[in-house]
C-alpha positions in Angstrom: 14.9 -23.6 -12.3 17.0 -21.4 -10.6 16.0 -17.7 -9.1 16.7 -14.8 -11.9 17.2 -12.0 -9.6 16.4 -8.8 -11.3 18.7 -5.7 -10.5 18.8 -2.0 -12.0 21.3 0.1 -11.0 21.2 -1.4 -7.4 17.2 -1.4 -7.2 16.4 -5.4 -6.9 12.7 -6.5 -7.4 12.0 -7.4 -4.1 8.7 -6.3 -3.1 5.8 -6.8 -5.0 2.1 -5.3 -4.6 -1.3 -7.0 -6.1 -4.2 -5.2 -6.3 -7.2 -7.6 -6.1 -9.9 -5.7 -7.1 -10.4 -1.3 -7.9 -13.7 -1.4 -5.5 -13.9 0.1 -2.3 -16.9 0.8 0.1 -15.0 4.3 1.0 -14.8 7.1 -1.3 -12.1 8.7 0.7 -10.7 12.2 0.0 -7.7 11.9 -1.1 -8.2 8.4 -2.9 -11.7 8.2 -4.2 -13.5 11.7 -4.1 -17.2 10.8 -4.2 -17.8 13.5 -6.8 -15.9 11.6 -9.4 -16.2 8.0 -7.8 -19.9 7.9 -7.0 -22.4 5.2 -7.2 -22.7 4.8 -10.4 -19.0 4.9 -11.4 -17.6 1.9 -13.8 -15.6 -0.4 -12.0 -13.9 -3.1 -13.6 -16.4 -5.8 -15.1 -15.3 -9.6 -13.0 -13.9 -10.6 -15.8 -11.4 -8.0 -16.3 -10.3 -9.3 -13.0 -7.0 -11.4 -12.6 -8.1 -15.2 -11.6 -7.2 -16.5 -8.1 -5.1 -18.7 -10.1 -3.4 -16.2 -12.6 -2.4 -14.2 -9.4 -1.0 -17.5 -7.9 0.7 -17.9 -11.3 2.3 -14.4 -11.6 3.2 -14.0 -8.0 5.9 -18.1 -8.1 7.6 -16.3 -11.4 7.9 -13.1 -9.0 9.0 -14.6 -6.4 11.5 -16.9 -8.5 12.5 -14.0 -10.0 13.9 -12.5 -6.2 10.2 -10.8 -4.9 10.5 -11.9 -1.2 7.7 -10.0 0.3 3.8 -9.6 -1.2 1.4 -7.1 -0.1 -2.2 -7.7 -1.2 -4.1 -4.2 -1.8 -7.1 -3.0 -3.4 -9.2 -0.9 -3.7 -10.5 -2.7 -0.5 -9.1 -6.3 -0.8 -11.8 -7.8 1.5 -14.4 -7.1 -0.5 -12.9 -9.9 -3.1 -14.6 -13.0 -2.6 -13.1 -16.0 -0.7 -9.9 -13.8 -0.3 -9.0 -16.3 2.3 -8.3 -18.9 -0.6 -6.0 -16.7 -2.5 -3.7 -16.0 0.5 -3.4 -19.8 1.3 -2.3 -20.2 -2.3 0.6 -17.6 -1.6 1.3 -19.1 1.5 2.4 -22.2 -0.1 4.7 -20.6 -2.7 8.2 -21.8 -2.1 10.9 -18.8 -1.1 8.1 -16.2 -0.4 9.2 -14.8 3.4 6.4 -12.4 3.9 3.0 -12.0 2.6 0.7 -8.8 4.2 -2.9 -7.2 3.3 -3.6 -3.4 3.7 -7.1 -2.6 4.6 -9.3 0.2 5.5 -10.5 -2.0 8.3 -14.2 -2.0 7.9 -14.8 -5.6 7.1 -11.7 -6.7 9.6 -13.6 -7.7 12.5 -15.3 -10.0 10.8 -12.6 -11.3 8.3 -10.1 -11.7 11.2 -9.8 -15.0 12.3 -10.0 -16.8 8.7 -7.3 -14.4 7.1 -5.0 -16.0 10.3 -5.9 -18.9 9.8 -5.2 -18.8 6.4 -1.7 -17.8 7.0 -1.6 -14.2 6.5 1.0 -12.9 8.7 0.4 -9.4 9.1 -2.1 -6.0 8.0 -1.8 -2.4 7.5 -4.8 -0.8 8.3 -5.5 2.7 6.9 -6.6 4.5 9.7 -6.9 8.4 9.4 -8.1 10.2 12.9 -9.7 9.3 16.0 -11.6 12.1 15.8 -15.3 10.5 14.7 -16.5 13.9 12.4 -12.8 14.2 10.8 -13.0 10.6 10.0 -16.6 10.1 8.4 -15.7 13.8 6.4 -12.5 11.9 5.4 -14.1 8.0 4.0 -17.2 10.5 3.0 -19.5 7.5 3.2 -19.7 8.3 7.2 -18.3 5.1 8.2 -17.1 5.9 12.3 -13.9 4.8 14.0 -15.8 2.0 16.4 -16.0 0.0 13.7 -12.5 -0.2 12.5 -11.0 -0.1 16.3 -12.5 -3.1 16.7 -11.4 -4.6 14.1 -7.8 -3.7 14.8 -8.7 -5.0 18.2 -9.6 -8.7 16.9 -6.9 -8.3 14.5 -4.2 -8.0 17.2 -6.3 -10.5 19.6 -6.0 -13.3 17.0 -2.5 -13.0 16.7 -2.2 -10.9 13.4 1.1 -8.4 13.4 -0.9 -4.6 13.2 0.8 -1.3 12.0 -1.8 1.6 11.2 -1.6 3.9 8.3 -2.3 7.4 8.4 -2.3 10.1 5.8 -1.6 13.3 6.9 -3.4 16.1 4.9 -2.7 19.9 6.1 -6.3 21.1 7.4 -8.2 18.4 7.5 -6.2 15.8 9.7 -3.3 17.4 10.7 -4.8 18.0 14.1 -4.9 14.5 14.8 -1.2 13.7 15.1 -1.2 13.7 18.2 -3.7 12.0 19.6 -3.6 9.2 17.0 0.1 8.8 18.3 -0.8 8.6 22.2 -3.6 6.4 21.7 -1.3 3.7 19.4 1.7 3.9 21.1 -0.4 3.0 24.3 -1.9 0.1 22.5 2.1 -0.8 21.4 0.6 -1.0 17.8 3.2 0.9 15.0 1.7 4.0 13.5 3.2 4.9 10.2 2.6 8.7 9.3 2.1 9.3 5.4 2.9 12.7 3.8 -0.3 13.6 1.4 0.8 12.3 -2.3 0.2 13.5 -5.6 -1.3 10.1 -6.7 -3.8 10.0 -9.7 -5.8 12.7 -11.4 -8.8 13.6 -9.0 -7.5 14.3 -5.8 -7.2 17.8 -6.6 -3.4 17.5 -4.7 -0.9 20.4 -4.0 2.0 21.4 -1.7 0.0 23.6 -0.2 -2.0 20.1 1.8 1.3 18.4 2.8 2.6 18.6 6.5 6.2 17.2 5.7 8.2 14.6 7.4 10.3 16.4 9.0 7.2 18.6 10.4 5.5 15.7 12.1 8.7 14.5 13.4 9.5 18.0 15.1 5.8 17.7 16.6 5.9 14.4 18.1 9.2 15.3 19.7 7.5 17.8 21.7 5.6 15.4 23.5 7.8 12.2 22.8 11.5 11.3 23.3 12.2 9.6 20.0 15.1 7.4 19.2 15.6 6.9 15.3 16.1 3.2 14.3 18.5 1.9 11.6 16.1 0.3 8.1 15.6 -3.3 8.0 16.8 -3.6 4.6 17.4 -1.6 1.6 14.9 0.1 0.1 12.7 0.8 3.5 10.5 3.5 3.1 9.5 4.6 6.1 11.9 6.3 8.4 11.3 4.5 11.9 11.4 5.8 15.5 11.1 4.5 18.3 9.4 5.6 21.9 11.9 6.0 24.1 11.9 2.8 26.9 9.6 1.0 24.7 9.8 -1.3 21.4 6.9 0.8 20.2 7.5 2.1 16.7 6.5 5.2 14.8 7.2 5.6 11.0 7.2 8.1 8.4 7.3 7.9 4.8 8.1 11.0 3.3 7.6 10.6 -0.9 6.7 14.0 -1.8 9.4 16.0 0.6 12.5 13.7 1.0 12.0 10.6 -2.5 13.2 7.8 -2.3 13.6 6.6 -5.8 17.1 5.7 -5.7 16.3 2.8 -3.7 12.9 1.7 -5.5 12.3 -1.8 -4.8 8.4 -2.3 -5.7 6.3 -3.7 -8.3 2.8 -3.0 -8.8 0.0 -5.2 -10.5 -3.5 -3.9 -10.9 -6.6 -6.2 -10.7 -6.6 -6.6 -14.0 -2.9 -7.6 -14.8 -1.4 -4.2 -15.5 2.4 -4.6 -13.7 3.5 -0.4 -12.9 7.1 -0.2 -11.8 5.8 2.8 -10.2 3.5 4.3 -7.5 3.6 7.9 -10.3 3.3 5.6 -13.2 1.7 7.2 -16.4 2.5 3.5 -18.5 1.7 -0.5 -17.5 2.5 -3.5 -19.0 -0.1 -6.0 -19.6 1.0 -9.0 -18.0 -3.3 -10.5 -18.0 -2.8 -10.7 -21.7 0.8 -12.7 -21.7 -1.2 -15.4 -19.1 -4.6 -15.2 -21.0 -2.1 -15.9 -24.4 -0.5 -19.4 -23.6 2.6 -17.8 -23.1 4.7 -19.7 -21.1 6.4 -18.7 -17.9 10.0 -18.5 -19.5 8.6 -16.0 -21.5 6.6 -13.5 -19.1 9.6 -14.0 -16.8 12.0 -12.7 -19.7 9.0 -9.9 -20.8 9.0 -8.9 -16.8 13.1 -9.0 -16.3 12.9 -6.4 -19.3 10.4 -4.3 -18.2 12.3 -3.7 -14.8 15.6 -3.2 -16.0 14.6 -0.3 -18.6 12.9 1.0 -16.3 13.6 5.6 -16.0 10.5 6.1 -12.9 11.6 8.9 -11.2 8.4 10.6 -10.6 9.1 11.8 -7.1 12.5 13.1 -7.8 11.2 15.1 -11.0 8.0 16.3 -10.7 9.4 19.7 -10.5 11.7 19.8 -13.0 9.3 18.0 -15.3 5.5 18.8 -14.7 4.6 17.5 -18.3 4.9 14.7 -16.9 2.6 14.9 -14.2 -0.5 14.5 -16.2 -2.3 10.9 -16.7 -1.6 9.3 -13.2 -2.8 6.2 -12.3 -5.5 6.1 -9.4 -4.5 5.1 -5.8 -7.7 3.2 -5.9 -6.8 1.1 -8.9 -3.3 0.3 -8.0 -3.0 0.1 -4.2 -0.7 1.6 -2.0 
């Protein structure tokens, strides 16, 4: 069968994130506040849950639909069972060129060695100061930075490519740009800075908690001689520096000031099948029911190649203009990154 590459207006479907599971053993300010998700909050029953196999399933029609790269996200994805098993099923999937994990990190040191050896290339680990009181007030379970240094440590020492996440949120973190960029460009590990987004319904968000972009950029160059670098490939979100006489990278994605809709190129699946065509997304698709349904692949591929090409997501571009539309959000913790 040959590839059915799925375009609107320019915007290919290149990039595809799964969600494994909407559990996480952080309840972190800006993605799970432990007043709404506390102990006893209802996370999906397992059998909500896509199959090992169902994702397998889903992920060959992406990726013969043009997907090239997969990111597995959660939640926390390490807390799914056998996860190693999964990601040699991807693996193996003819035409997919990159396959990645984001993490918060705190089962990494462990989970190291067999997510290499299953053939995961590469990790993202959400990483938000160095600071150890900023950073157990921000996972408000009071987890500590030892813990997830050294599991960016075993990460890099077994050969897995590392960038660390951090979100930036004005008075909480902001202090921290600095030093978390010293102490990763000394370990020549990529740093990515994110701007504080207006994802889901409880993280109480406003303007007033973003430090833009452009602000972080102004502040590094105080210290750093930074030399911008050209994208990849279309559709690259974050806008990358590097260190001046080093190949040591700094990135910053900047959805709420500067959007990048126009060049969109990422799908979204929940754990339990939903596909989102956007990060904002107030609407899904349920793709769990068209596998659960005997419906064959031809078909979901057509149902999926319709979905993206009528799709109008422009959350980032119009939440101003349109702020009706701001209301029913999904959760960061349910779709991933």
């Amino acid at each position: 069968m040959g590839q059915r590459h799925v375009d609107f207006f320019n915007r290919p479907l290149h990039d595809l994130r799964i969600s494994v599971t909407d559990r996480c053993n952080f309840r972190c300010t800006y993605c799970m506040p432990k007043e709404i998700f506390g102990v006893d909050y209802p996370f999906m029953p397992p059998e909500h849950l896509l199959s090992f196999q169902e994702i397998e399933r889903l992920a060959t029609l992406f990726v013969q639909m043009g997907v090239r790269k997969i990111r597995l996200t959660g939640g926390e994805p390490l807390l799914r069972e056998n996860l190693h098993l999964l990601i040699e099923k991807l693996v193996a999937i003819p035409g997919l060129e990159d396959i990645g994990l984001t993490t918060n990190g705190f089962y990494l040191e462990r989970q190291a060695v067999q997510l290499k050896q299953s053939g995961l290339k590469r990790i993202n680990v959400s990483f938000d100061a160095l600071n150890d009181p900023v950073f157990k007030s921000m996972n408000n379970v009071g987890v500590g930075t030892k813990r997830i240094l050294r599991g960016i440590k075993k990460a890099m020492d077994v050969g897995l490519e590392v960038k660390v996440n951090m979100v930036v949120k004005k008075g909480v973190n902001d202090q921290e740009v600095l030093p978390m960029a010293h102490f990763f460009k000394n370990l020549h590990v990529t740093l990515r800075f994110i701007e504080f987004m207006d994802v889901g319904q409880t993280n109480g968000w406003n303007l007033q908690q973003v430090v833009t972009g452009k602000e972080m950029v102004e502040h590094l160059a105080s210290q750093f001689s930074l030399k911008p670098v050209m994208p990849s490939y279309k559709g690259e979100v974050a806008k990358r520096y590097q260190y001046e006489g080093t190949e040591t990278e700094v990135g910053f994605i900047t959805s709420v000031s500067q959007a990048f809709c126009a060049d969109c190129t990422r799908g979204r699946i929940a754990a339990d099948g939903k596909f989102y065509t956007c990060l904002f997304a107030t609407d899904w698709y349920d793709l769990r029911e068209l596998l659960r349904s005997q419906t064959s692949d031809d078909e979901i591929m057509a149902a999926i190649a319709s979905i993206w090409k009528t799709r109008t997501d422009r959350y980032s571009e119009t939440r101003s203009s349109q702020p009706e539309k701001n209301k029913g959000k999904i959760e960061m913790s349910y779709i991933g990154g």
